[in-house]
C-alpha positions, 0 to 999 in steps of 0.5 A: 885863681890858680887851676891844676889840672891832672890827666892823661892826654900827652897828645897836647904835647902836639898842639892843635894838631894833637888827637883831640882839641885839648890844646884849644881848650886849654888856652880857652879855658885860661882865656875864660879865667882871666876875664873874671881873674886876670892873674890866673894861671893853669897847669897841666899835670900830664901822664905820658910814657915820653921823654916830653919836656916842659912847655908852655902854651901861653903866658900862665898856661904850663904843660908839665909832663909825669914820666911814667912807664905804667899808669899804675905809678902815675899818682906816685910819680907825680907827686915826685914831680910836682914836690920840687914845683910846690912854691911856684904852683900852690894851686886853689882849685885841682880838677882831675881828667878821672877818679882813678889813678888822675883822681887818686894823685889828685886827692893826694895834691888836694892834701898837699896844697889844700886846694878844692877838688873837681873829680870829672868821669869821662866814660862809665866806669861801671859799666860791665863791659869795662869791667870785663876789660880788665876784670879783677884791676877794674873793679879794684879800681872801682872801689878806688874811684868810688873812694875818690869821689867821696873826698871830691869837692865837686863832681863833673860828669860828661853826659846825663847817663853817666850822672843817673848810673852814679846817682842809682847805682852808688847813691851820689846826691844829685846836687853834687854832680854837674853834667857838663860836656867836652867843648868842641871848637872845630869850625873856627880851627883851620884846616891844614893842608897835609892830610894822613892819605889823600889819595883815600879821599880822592879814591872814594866813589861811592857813598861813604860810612866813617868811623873815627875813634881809637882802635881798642877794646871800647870801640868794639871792633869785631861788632864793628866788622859785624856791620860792615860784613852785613852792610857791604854784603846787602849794599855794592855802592858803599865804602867804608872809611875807619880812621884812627890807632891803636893795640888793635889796628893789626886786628882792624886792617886784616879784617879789612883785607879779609872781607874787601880791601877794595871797600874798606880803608884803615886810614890810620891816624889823622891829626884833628885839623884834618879830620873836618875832610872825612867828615865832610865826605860822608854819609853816615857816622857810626860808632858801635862802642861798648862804652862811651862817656860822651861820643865827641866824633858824634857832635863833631860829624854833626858839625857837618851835616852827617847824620849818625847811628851809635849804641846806646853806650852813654854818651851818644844818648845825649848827643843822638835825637833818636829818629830825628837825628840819627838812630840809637841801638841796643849794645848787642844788637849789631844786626839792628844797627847794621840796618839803621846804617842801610836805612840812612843809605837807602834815604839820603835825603831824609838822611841829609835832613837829620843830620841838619837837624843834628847839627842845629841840635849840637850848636844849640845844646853844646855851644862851646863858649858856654860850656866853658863858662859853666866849667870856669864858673864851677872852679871859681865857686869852688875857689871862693868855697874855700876862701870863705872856708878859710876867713871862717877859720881865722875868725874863729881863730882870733875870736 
């Protein structure tokens, strides 16, 4: 069975050391595909604006980067790049990281190749804050998704609000979307010595809140600012810790500056292997975003005890046991969720305990090699479809 995967994620070019643990599933998910098919490959169709080359992980496992200076061109430079590679590909099943352009290069593949089509959704595309992101190409590429998804064999999506907005508001029949959420492996990574700024985690004295993710729209930041304003003004003995990049970190470190440089550190990037030590420093995970798919920092925070507070923006909604593990807040309601924050602070031994109890839930819900058993078990499906597809084809042919 040979796998072609289409998506946006060129940090894989860094290894495991990359932002996130695509390279870790990737070699996984081969791992997975070749005790049922030995001789199965996969390729990683990837986005990127850098000169990356070529590369591959593993044996049958190849990294091929779509030079591109705007996602827009992606679907077209990738079919140029992949044109002269035909003979060696000729893929059985495509799956694509989103119905948009990924989805649309992977529609024009399927095509091609005559493969089967996996459309996954790793964030709610109808929600109307990303479609105030960008307002009038959003929900040009609203229509575009909705397009893909009706040509797709199959449809994955990474938590259960994402499936139910699907099935309510475009009318999707259950039976065709999987919920299948990102595998996390990070207890069984090791941790590297280097960190992005020690002397942050060395420096903390008080009681720590954490935010990890990308600064950028979704995340909404100025909510964010709005808690920390209300939680540094209502608590003295607390720090906050903000870790990640992006267009928006001059916006995060001058707020920063405004209100407490003392008590507010923008760490800026860390590579994932690291990440373990902020989470085992804090005391409280939170993530004010506007829209999520899933919420992965949530389940990694639980990973190490650390309880959690997060909007009700998707994701998080399967991953947080509202008032067991951590609290759930209106979108808007910073206020709310400021004082959820203070809560766990105020209570850190009850705080302790759900975090615990989270990360007992996450161990049990989303136990990595199983989810990749059902992702792998959805391309062989898949495959064998279209191989029985096609002996009914020759059967008729000959007949």
């Amino acid at each position: 069975m040979n796998v072609l995967m289409v998506g946006l994620d060129d940090g894989v070019f860094l290894g495991d050391n990359g932002p996130g643990n695509t390279a870790v599933r990737l070699r996984r998910y081969l791992e997975t595909m070749r005790r049922a098919e030995p001789d199965s490959t996969l390729t990683y169709l990837v986005f990127t604006r850098e000169r990356h080359r070529p590369l591959s992980l593993r044996d049958g496992l190849w990294l091929v980067p779509v030079r591109a200076p705007r996602l827009q061109l992606f679907p077209w430079a990738g079919l140029w790049t992949i044109w002269p590679l035909r003979p060696r590909l000729q893929p059985d099943v495509i799956t694509t990281q989103d119905p948009l352009e990924a989805g649309l290069l992977g529609l024009m593949l399927k095509r091609v190749f005559r493969a089967s089509l996996e459309v996954q959704i790793h964030f709610n595309l109808l929600s109307p804050y990303w479609r105030a992101e960008h307002r009038r190409w959003n929900r040009v590429r609203q229509s575009l998704a909705r397009f893909v998804l009706t040509h797709a064999d199959a449809i994955r999506v990474v938590s259960s609000p994402l499936k139910r907005i699907l099935m309510e508001t475009w009318g999707i029949p259950e039976e065709r979307i999987a919920v299948l959420p990102v595998p996390v492996f990070y207890e069984s990574q090791p941790e590297t010595p280097g960190l992005a700024d020690p002397q942050v985690l060395s420096g903390l004295h008080r009681r720590v809140v954490l935010f990890v993710g990308r600064f950028y729209y979704p995340k909404n930041l100025p909510g964010l600012f709005t808690v920390i304003e209300r939680v540094l003004h209502a608590s003295p003995d607390v720090e906050f810790v903000l870790v990640g990049d992006g267009p928006e970190r001059p916006y995060a470190t001058g707020r920063a500056a405004a209100l407490d440089r003392q008590r507010i550190h923008v760490v800026g990037y860390v590579p994932y292997t690291d990440l373990a030590h902020y989470y085992r420093r804090a005391d409280v995970l939170i993530l004010p975003s506007l829209y999520e798919g899933f919420g992965r920092v949530v389940l990694e925070g639980y990973l190490f005890d650390t309880p959690a507070v997060a909007t009700r923006c998707g994701g998080p909604e399967d991953i947080i046991v509202d008032g067991e593990t951590g609290f759930l807040t209106g979108i808007e309601d910073m206020e709310g969720f400021a004082d959820r924050v203070l809560w766990l602070l105020n209570h850190p031994g009850v705080a302790r305990q759900m975090g615990e109890r989270g990360h007992v839930y996450v161990q049990r819900a989303f136990e990595p090699e199983g989810l990749i058993e059902q992702m792998v078990g959805q391309w062989r499906r898949m495959y064998s479809s279209a191989l029985a597809a096609v002996e009914t084809d020759e059967t008729a042919i000959h007949t």
